[in-house]
N, C-alpha and C positions, 0 to 999 in steps of 0.2 A: 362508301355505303356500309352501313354498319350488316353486322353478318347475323343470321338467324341464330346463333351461337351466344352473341352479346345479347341481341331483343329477351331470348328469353330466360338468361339467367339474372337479367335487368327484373322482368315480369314477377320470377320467382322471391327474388332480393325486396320486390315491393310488398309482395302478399306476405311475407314472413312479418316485413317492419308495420303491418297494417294487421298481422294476429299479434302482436305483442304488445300494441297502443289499445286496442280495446279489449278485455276478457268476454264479452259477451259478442262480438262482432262474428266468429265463427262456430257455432254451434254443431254444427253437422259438414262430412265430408262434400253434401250438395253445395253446403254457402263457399266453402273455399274455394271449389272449383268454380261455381258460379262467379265468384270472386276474378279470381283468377285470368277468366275469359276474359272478363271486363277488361283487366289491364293490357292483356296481349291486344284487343282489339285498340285500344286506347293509344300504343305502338305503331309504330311505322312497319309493317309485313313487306316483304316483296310482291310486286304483284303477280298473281297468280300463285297467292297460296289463302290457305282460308282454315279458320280455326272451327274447330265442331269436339263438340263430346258424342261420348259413347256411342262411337264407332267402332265396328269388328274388323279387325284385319284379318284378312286371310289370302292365301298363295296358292297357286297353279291355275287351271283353268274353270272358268266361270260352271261347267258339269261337273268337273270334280275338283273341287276345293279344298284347302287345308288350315283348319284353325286351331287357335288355342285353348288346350282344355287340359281337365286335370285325369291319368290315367287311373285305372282298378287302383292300382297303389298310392295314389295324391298327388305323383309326380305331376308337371306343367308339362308339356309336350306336344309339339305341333301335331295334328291328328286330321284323319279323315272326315270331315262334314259329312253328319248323318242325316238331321234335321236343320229345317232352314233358321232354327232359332238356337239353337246349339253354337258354343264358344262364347270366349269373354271378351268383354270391350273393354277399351281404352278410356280412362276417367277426362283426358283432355288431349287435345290430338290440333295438329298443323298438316292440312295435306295440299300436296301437289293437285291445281284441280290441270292439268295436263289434260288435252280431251281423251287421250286413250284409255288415263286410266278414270276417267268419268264414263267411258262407255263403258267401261267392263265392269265398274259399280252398277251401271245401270242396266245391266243384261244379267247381272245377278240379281238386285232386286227383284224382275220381273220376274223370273226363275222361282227364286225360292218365294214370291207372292201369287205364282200362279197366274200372272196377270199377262192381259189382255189390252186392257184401256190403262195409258201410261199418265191419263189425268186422276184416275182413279186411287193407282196403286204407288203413288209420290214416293213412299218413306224408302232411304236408303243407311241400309243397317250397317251392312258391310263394304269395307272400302280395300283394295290395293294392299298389299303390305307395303310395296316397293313406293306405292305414293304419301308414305307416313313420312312425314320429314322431323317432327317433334311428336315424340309421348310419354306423358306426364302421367303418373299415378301418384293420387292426395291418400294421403291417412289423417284423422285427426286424434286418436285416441289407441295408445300404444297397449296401457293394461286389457290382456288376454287377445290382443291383438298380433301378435309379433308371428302367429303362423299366416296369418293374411296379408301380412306387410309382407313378409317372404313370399307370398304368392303372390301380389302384385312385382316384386323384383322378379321372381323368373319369368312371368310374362313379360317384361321388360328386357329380360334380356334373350327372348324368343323371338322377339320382336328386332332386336339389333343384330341379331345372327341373320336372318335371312335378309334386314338392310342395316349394314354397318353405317350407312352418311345419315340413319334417323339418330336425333338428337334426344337422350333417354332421362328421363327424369322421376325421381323419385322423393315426395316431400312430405314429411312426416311434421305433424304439429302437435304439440303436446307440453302446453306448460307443468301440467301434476307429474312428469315423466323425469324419471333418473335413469340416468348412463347405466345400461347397464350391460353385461355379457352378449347377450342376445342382440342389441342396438349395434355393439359394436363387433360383429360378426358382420353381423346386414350391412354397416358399412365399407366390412372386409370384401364383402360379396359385390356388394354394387361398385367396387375397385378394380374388381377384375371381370367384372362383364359391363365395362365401361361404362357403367349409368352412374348420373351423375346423382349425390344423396344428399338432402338437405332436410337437418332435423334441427326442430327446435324447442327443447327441450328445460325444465323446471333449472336446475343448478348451471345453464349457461346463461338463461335469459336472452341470449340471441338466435338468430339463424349461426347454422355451422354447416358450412359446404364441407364434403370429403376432400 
């Protein structure tokens, strides 16, 4: 059986070879992910896991919750859920639908929808941290981007500290983009909080895994 570790650096290997065959093909961070989805669904998953975007992850109990946000100072830091809309999501995500942690998604939604009637109040924002098995944050556009791409790496690697067995990914697109200082720090970074980094960039003309 091939392992969720192959499927999705397969997934990622395609979407790079599929931004470099057309220049117009990805215009925004939505098409790639959008992108994206398409292939991972297009893969063979195991069953009982399931691909969704912008999803919140967050940890402890469904009353008091802990998500990703950025402190007074900018730092990225798991934090106390204030509001029910508060914390950042995940650009592409593979979760465990396990029933336990589908109830605790779904006792949070009512929770923070105030809700009542569960035909009414559908939408689930936030999911499990521990049920994230894959999470993938897209960039497509590096100039004056390179503090966002850093803030998408430490939620990334916020996200692998509280589950080491999620699979972390970080994929940067950018034909106008030269190697520079800053690129290759972020890849220094996503080395040691073991997310995997794949940029593709003007002077290599390919994908480049770390």
């Amino acid at each position: 059986m091939v392992s969720i570790v192959e499927i999705v650096g397969e997934a990622v290997s395609q979407l790079c070879k599929k931004y470099l065959q057309r220049e117009i093909l990805y215009l925004s961070e939505s098409d790639a992910v959008c992108s994206l989805f398409s292939i991972l669904n297009e893969l063979s998953l195991s069953k009982g896991l399931a691909i969704h975007s912008q999803l919140r992850p967050f940890y402890g109990s469904v009353n008091s919750a802990f998500i990703i946000k950025s402190d007074k100072n900018g730092k990225i830091e798991w934090q106390k859920q204030r509001k029910a809309n508060e914390g950042a999501v995940v650009d592409l995500c593979v979760i465990d639908e396990d029933e336990r942690y589908w109830r605790k998604a779904y006792a949070k939604a009512l929770r923070d929808q105030n809700a009542t009637n569960p035909l009414k109040y559908w939408r689930i924002l936030s999911y499990p941290v521990e049920a994230f098995r894959v999470a993938v944050e897209v960039k497509v556009k590096v100039y004056r981007n390179i503090r966002r791409i850093r803030m998408d790496l430490d939620k990334l690697a916020k996200i692998g500290k509280k589950n080491p067995s999620c699979v972390l990914y970080l994929v940067v697109l950018d034909r106008a983009a030269e190697p520079t200082e800053a690129l290759k720090q972020i890849k220094k970074y996503s080395k040691e909080h073991e997310v995997n980094c794949v940029m593709v960039l003007k002077s290599t003309n390919q994908s480049l895994p770390l």
